[in-house]
KOLKEZA-559816 format. One line per 10 residues: number of its first residue (from 1); their letters; for each residue x negated, y negated, z of N, C-alpha, C. Coordinates in steps of 0.05 Angstrom, whole numbers, plus 5000, padded with zeros to 4 digits. Layout:
# KOLKEZA-559816
NUM> A> X Y Z X Y Z X Y Z ~ ...
END
This chain:
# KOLKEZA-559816
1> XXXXXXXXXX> 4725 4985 4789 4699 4995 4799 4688 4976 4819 ~ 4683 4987 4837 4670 4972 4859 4637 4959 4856 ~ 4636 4928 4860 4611 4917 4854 4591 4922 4861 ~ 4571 4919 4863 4545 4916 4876 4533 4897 4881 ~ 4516 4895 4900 4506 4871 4915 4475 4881 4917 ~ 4459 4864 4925 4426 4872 4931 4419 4851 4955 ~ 4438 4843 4963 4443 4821 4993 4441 4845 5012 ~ 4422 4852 5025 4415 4868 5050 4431 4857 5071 ~ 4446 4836 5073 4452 4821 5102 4482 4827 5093 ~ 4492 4826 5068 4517 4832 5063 4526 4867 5068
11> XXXXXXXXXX> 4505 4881 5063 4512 4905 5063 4508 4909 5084 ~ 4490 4896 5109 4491 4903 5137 4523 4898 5155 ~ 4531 4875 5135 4561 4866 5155 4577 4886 5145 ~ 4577 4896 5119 4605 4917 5113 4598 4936 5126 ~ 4581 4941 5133 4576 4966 5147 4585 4978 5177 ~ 4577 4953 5188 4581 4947 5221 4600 4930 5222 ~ 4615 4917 5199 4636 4909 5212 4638 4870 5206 ~ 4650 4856 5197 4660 4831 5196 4669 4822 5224 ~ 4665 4795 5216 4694 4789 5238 4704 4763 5227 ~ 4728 4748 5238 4738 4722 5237 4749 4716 5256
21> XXXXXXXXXX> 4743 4686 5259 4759 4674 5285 4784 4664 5280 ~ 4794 4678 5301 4828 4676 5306 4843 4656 5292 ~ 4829 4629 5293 4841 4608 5287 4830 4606 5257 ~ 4812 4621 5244 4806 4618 5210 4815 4639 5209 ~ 4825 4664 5219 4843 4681 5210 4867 4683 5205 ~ 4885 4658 5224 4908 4655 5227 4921 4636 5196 ~ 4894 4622 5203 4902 4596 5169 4896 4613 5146 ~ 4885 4619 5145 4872 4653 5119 4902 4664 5112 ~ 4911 4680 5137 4936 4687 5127 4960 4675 5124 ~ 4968 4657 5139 4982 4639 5132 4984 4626 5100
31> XXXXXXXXXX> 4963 4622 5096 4952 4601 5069 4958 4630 5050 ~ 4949 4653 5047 4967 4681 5039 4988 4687 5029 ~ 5009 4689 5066 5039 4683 5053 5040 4659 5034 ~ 5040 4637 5042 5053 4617 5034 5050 4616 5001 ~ 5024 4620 4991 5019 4631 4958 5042 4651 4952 ~ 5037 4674 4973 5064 4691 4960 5085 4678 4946 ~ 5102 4663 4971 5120 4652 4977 5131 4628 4945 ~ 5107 4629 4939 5106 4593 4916 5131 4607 4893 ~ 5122 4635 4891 5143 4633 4868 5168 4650 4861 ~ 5165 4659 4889 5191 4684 4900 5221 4677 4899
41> XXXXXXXXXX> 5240 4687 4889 5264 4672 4888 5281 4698 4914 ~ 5304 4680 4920 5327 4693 4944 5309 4704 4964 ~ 5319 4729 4980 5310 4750 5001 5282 4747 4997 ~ 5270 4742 4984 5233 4759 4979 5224 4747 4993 ~ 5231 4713 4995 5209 4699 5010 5211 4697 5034 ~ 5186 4691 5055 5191 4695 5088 5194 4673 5095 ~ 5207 4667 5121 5212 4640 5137 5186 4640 5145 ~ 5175 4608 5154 5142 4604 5153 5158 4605 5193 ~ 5173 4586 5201 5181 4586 5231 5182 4612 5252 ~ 5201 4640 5235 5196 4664 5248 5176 4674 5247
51> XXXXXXXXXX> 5159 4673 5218 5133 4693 5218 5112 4676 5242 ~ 5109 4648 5245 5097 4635 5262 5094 4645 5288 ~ 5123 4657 5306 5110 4664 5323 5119 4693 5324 ~ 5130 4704 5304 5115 4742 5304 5079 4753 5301 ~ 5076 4727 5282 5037 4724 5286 5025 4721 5318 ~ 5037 4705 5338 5021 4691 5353 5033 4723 5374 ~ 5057 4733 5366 5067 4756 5388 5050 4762 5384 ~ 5039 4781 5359 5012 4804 5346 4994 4794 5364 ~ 4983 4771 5368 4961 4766 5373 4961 4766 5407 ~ 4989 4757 5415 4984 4772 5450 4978 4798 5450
61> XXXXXXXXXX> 4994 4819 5435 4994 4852 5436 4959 4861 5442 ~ 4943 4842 5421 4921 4857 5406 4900 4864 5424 ~ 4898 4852 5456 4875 4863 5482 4891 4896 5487 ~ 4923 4904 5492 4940 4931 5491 4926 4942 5465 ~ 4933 4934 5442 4925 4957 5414 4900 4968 5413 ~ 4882 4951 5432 4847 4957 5420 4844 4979 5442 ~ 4857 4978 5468 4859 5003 5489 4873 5022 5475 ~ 4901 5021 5462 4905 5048 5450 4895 5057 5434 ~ 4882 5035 5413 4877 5050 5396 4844 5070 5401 ~ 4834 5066 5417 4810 5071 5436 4814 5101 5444
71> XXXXXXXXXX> 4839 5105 5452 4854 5131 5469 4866 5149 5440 ~ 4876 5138 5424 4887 5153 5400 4868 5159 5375 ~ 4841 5141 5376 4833 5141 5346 4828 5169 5343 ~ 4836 5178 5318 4828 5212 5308 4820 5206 5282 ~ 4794 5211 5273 4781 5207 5245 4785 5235 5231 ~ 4796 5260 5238 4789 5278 5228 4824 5279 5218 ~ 4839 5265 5217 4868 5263 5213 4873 5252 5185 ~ 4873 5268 5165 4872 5249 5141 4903 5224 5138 ~ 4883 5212 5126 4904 5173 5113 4917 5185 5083 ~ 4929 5179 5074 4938 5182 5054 4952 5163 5038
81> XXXXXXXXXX> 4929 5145 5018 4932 5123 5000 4954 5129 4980 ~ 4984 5121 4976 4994 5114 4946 4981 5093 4938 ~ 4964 5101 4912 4953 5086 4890 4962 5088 4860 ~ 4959 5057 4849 4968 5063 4825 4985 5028 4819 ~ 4994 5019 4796 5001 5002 4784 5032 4997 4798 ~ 5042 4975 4793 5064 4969 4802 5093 4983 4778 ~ 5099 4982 4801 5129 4994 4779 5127 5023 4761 ~ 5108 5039 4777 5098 5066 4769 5111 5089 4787 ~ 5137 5083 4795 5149 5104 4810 5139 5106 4845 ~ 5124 5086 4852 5113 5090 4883 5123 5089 4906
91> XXXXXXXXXX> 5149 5075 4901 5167 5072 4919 5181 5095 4931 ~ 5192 5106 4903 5211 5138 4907 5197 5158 4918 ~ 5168 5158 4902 5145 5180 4921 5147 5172 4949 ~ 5131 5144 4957 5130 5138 4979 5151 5156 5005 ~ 5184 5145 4991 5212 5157 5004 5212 5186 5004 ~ 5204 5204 4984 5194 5230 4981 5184 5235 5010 ~ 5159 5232 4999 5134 5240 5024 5149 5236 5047 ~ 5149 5214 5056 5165 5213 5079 5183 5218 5098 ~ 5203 5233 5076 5230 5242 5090 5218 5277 5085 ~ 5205 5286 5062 5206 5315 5064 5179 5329 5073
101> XXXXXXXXXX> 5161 5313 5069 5133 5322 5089 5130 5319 5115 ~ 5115 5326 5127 5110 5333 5153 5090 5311 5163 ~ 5091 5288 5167 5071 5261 5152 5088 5236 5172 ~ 5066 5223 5181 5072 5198 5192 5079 5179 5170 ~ 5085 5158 5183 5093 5128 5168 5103 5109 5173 ~ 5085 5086 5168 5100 5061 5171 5127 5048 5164 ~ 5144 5043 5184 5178 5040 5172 5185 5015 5183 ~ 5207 5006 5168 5211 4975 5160 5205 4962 5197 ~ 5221 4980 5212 5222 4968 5245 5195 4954 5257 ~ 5176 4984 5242 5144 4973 5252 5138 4953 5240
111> XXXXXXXXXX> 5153 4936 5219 5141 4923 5202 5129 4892 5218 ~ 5144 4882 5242 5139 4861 5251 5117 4864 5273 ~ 5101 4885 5278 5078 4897 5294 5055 4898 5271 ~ 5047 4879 5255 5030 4896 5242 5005 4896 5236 ~ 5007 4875 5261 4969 4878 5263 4968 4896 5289 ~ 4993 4905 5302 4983 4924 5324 4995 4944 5309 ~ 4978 4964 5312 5010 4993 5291 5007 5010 5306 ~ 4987 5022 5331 4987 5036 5352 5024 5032 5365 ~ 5026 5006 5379 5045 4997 5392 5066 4998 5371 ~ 5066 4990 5348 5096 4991 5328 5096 5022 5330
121> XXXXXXXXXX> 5086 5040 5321 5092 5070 5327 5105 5076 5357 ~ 5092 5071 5368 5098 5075 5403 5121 5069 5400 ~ 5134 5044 5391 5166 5027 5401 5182 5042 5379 ~ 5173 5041 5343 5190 5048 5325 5182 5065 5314 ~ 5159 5087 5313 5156 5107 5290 5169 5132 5295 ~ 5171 5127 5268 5184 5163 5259 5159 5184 5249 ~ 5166 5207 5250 5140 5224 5235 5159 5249 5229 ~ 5154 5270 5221 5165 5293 5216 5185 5304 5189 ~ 5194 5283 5185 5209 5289 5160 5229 5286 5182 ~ 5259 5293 5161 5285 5287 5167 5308 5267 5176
131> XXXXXXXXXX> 5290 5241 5171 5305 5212 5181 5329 5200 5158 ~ 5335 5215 5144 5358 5203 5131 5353 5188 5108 ~ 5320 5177 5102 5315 5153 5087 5333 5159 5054 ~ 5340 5137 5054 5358 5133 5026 5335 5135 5007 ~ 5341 5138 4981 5322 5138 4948 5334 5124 4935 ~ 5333 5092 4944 5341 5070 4943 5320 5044 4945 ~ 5314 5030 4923 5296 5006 4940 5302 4988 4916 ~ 5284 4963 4929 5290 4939 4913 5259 4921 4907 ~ 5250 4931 4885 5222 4929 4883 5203 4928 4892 ~ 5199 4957 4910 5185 4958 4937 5189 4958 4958
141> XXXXXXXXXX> 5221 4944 4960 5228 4948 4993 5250 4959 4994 ~ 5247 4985 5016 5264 5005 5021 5288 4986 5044 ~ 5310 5003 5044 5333 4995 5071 5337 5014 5087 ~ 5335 4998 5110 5341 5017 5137 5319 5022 5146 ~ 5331 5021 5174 5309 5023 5201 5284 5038 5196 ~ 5300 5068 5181 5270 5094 5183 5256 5088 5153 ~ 5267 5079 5142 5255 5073 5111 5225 5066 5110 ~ 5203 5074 5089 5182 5070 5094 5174 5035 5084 ~ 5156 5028 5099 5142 4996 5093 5113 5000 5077 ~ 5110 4973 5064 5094 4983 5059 5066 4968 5078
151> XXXXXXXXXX> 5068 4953 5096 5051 4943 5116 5040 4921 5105 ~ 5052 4911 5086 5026 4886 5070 5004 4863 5086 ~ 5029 4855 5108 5012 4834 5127 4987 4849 5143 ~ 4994 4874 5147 4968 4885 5159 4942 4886 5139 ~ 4947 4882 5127 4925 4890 5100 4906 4853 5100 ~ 4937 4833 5101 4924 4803 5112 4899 4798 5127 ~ 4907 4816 5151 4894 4811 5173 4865 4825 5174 ~ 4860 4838 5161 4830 4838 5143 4815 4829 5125 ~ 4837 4824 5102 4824 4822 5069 4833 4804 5063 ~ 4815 4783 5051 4830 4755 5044 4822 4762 5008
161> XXXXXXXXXX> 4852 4758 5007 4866 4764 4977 4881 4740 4966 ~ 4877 4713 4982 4882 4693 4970 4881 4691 4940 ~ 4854 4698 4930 4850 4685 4901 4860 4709 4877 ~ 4854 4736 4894 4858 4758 4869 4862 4782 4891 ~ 4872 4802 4876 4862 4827 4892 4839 4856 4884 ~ 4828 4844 4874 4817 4857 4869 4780 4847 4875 ~ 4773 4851 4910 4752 4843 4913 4719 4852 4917 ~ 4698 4833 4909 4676 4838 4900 4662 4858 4933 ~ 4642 4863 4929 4616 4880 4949 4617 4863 4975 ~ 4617 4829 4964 4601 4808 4980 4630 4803 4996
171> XXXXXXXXXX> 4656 4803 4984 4676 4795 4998 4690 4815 5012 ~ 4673 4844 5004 4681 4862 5030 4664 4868 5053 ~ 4648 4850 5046 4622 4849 5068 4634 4829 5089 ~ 4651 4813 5082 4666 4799 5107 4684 4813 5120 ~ 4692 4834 5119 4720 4849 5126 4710 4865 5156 ~ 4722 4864 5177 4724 4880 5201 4729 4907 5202 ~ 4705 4920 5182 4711 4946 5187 4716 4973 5201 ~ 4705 4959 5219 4703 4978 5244 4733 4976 5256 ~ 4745 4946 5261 4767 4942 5269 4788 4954 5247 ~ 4795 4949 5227 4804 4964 5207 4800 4994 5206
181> XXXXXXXXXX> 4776 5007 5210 4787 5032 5209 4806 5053 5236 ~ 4792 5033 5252 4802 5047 5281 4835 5039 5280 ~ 4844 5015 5264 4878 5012 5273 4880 5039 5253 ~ 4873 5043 5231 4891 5067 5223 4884 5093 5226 ~ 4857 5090 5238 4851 5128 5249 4864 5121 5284 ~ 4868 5101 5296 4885 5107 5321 4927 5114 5314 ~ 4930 5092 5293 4955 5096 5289 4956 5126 5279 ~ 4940 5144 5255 4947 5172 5254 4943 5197 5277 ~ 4918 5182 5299 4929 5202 5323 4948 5201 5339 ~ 4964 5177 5338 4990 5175 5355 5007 5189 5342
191> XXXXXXXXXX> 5014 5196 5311 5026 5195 5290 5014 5245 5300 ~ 4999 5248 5305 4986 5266 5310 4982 5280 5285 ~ 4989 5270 5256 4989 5286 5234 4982 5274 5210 ~ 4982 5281 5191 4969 5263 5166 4983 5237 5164 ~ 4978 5216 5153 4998 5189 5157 4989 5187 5129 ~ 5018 5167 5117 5018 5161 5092 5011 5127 5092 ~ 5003 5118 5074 4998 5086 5070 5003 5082 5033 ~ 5025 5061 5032 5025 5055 5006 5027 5029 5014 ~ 5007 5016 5003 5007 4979 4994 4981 4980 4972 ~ 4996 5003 4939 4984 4996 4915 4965 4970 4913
201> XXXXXXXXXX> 4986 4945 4921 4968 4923 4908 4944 4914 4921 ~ 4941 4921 4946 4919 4919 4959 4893 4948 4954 ~ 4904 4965 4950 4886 4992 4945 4876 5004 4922 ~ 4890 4992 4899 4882 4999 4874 4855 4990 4869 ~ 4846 4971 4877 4816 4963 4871 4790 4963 4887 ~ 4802 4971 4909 4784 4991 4940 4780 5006 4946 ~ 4780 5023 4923 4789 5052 4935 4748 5056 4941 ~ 4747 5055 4928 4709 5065 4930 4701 5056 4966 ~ 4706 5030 4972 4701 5023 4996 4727 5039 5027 ~ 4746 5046 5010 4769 5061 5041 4764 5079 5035
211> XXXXXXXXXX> 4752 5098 5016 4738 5127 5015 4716 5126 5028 ~ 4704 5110 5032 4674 5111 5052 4678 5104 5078 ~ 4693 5081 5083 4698 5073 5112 4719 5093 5125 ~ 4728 5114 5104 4756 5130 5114 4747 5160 5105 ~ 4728 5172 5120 4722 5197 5110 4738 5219 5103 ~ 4760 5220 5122 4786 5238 5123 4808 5230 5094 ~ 4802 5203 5086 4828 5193 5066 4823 5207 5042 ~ 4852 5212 5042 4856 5216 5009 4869 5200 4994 ~ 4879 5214 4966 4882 5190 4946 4906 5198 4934 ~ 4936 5189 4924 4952 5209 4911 4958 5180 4887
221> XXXXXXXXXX> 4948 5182 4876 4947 5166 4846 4981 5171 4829 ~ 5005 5159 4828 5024 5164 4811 5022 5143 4783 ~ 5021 5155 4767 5024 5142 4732 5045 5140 4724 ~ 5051 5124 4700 5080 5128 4684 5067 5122 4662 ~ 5085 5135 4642 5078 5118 4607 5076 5090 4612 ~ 5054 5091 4592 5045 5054 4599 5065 5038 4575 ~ 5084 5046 4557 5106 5019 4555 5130 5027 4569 ~ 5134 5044 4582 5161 5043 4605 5148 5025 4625 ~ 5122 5027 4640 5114 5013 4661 5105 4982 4658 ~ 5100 4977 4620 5098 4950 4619 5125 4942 4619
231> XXXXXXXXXX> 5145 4940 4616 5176 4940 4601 5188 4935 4634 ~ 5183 4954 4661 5195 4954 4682 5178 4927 4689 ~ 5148 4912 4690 5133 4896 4708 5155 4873 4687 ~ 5150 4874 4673 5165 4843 4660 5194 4844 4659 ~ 5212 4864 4666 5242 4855 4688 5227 4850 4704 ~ 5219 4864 4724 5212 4855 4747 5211 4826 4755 ~ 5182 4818 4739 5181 4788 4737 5205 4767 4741 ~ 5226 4776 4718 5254 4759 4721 5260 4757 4743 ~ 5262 4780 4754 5290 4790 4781 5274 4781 4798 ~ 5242 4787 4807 5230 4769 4827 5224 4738 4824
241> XXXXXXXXXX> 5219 4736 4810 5205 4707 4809 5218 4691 4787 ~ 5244 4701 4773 5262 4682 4753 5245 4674 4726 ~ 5221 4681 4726 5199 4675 4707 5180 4699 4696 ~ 5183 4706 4665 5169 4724 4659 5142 4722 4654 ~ 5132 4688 4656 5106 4686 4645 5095 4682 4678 ~ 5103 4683 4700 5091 4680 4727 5079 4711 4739 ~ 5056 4707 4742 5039 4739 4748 5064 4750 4775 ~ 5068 4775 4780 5066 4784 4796 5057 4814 4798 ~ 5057 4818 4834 5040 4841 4835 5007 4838 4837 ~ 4997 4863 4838 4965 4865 4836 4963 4847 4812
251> XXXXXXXXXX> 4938 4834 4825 4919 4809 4806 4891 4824 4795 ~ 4880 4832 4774 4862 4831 4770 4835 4809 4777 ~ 4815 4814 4787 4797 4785 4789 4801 4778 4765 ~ 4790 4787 4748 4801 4759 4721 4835 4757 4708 ~ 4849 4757 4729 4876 4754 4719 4875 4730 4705 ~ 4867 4709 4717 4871 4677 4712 4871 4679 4679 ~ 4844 4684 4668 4832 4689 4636 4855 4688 4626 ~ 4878 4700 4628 4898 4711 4617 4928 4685 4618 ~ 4928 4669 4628 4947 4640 4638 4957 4634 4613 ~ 4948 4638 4594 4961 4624 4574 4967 4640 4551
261> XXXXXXXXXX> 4957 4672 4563 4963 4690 4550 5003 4700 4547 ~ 5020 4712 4523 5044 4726 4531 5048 4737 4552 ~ 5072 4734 4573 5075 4753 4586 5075 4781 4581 ~ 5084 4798 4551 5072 4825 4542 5031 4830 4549 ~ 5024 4806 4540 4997 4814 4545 4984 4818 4568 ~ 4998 4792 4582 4993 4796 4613 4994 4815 4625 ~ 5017 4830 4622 5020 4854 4636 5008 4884 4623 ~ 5005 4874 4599 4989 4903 4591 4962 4897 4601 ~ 4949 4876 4602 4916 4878 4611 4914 4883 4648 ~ 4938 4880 4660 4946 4884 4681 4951 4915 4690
271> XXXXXXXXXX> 4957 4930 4675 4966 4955 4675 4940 4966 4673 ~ 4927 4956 4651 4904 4973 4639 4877 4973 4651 ~ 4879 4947 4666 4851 4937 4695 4869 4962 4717 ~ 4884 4962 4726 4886 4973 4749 4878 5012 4740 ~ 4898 5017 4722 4890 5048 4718 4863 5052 4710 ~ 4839 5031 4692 4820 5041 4693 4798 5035 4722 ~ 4810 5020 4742 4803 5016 4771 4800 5045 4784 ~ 4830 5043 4790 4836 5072 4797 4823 5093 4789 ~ 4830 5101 4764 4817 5130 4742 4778 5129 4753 ~ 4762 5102 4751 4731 5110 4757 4733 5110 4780
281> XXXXXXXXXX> 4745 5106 4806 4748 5105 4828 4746 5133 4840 ~ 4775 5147 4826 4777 5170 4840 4757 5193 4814 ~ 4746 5189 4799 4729 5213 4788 4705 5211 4797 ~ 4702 5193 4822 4667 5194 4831 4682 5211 4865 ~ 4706 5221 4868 4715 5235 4885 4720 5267 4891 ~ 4710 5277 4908 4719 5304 4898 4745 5312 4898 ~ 4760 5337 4884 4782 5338 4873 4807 5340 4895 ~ 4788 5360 4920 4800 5361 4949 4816 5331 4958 ~ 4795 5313 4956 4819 5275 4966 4830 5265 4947 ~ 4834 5278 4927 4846 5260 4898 4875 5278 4885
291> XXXXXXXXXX> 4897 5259 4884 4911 5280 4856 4923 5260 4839 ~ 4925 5265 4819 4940 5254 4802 4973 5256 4791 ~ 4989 5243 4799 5023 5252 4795 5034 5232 4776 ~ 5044 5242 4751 5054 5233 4730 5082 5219 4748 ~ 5091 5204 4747 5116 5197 4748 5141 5212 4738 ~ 5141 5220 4711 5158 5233 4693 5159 5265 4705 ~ 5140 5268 4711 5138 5303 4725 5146 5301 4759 ~ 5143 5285 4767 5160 5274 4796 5196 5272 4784 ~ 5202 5268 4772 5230 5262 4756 5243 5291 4764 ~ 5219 5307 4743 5232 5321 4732 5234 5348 4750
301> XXXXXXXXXX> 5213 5354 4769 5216 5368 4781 5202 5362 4817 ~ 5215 5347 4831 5208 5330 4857 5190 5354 4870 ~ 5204 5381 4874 5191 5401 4884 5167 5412 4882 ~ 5159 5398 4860 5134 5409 4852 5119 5394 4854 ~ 5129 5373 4851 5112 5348 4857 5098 5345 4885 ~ 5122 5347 4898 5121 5345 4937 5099 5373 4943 ~ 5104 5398 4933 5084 5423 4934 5056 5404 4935 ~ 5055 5391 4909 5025 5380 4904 5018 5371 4926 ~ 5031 5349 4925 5023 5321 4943 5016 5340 4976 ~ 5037 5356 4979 5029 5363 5009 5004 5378 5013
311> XXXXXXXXXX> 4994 5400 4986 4971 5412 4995 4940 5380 5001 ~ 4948 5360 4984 4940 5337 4987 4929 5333 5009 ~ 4956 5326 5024 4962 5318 5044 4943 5332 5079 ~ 4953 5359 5069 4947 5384 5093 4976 5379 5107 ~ 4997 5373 5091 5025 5372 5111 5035 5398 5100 ~ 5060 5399 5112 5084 5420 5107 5102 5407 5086 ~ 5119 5428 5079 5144 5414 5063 5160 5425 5087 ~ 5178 5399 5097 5207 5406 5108 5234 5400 5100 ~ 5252 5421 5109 5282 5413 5095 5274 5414 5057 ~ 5267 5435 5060 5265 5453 5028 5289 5452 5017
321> XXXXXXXXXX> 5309 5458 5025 5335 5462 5015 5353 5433 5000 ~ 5339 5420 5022 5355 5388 5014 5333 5377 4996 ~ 5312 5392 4985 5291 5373 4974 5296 5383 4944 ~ 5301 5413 4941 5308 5428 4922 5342 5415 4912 ~ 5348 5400 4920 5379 5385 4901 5377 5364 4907 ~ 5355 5345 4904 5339 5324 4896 5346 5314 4870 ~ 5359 5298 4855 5357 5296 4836 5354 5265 4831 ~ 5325 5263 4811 5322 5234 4802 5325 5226 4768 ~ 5334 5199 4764 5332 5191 4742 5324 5169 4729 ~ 5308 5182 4705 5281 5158 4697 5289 5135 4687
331> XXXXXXXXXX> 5315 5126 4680 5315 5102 4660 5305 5075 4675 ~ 5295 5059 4661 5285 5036 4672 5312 5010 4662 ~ 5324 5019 4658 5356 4996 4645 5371 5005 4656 ~ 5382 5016 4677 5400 5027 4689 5403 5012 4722 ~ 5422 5000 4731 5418 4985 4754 5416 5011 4781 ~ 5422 5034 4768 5413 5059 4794 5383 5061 4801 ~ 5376 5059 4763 5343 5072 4765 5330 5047 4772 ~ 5340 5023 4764 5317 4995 4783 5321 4995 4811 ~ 5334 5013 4826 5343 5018 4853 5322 5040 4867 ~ 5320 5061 4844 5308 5085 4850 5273 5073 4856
341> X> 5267 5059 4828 5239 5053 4822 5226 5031 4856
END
């Protein structure tokens, strides 16, 4: 649930807009990764030398992005939030949506554009359905060029999530709203059609504030039984970070409370802050920007699922035929289904 404030000067900046200077924005995110980074084992973690100057490229692009995005912004183009807990099936949806709706999206290529995403679309986006994407990933990250991303550094370059993610009235009163909404209502008019956005761990606890700054957005909430989804975050843990008692994923603001708690506990009070985030979030929404998709009923019948999500959406379903011999499977012990998830 989103806080409240009675700071008039705070609610004047979320309103009209934050800003930060380049050089406290650049250490902000930096100081970001590098937390990521502290407890990531193999592939996960980023080189600090390349990201160094793919940041400083972004930051030549960004006088080009603020002209396109100027020429492209369309507010009447709905966004389309995956929300919801980690390890709740968001990935496979994500791959779903993407390859069989009629729906923009951010894909791994754009990934190194991503404080410009006007210009990453321009050089690398796909939209339409039909790119081949595999239903394959590796806790969140898809393979191959058209595969969807989930944009996380762009999310940096607004919201400082250093301490938690899940932030207060006053700490979204620092955020560049105006700049923030226009990169993703300009990237969906380039995109010319609904655009999808999944980065869960940044959205599960904002939704109240990207529903107001995002009049067009909607919301597609996916669940799982909550001990398959505690059972998947604690492998997880192992396989990312070699440690089951080290948080990962969305942080609750009072994650910390919890440090010396079991890793079982951890992650159930983890599970249980985000879905009741989510759940008051989207019931102060009307039913038109909101749906709810069980994981298990995505399993079991993708088609029906995808039906949902698209009236959601305002997209099409394309390539019906290949979507209709779709077949997924739920086990969470299976080295296919930790592929799938």
């Amino acid at each position: 649930m989103e806080r409240t404030t009675t700071n008039a000067t705070s609610r004047a900046s979320l309103d009209s807009g934050g800003s930060f200077d380049p050089e406290s924005r650049a250490a902000r995110f930096f100081a970001a990764i590098e937390s990521a980074n502290a407890h990531r084992v193999g592939r996960g973690a980023c080189a600090r030398y390349r990201d160094t100057w793919r940041y400083w490229r972004n930051r030549g692009l960004a006088p080009l992005e603020k002209s396109l995005e100027q020429i492209y912004v369309a507010p009447d183009i709905p966004i389309v939030f995956i929300v919801g807990g980690p390890r709740t099936g968001s990935t496979v949806l994500h791959q779903l949506l993407c390859e069989y709706l009629e729906v923009g999206y951010t894909n791994n290529k754009m990934a190194g554009f991503w404080s410009v995403p006007v210009i990453a679309a321009m050089l690398y986006g796909r939209a339409g359905g039909g790119h081949g994407i595999e239903l394959s990933s590796d806790h969140g990250r898809s393979v191959g060029p058209n595969a969807p991303h989930e944009f996380s550094w762009f999310w940096h370059e607004y919201f400082d999530f250093r301490d938690h993610d899940d932030l207060s009235t006053d700490e979204l009163a620092r955020v560049d709203a105006v700049s923030f909404r226009r990169a993703l209502q300009g990237l969906a008019g380039w995109f010319g059609r609904p655009t999808i956005v999944k980065t869960p761990k940044f959205t599960a606890f904002q939704i109240d504030w990207l529903a107001r700054h995002l009049p067009a957005s909607r919301f597609l909430w996916i669940t799982r039984q909550r001990d398959h989804n505690v059972a998947s975050i604690l492998e997880a843990r192992v396989r990312e970070q070699g440690d089951p008692s080290v948080w990962w994923a969305a942080r609750p603001r009072d994650y910390r409370r919890y440090r010396h708690a079991s890793p079982q506990a951890q992650v159930e009070h983890q599970v249980d802050a985000i879905a009741a985030a989510v759940g008051n979030s989207l019931a102060r929404l009307p039913e038109r920007r909101r749906l709810e998709l069980r994981y298990e009923d995505l399993v079991s019948d993708p088609m029906a699922a995808l039906q949902a999500a698209a009236r959601l959406c305002e997209a099409s379903v394309v390539n019906r035929a290949e979507l209709s011999a779709v077949r997924l499977r739920p086990s969470i012990r299976t080295r296919s289904a930790r592929r799938q998830l």
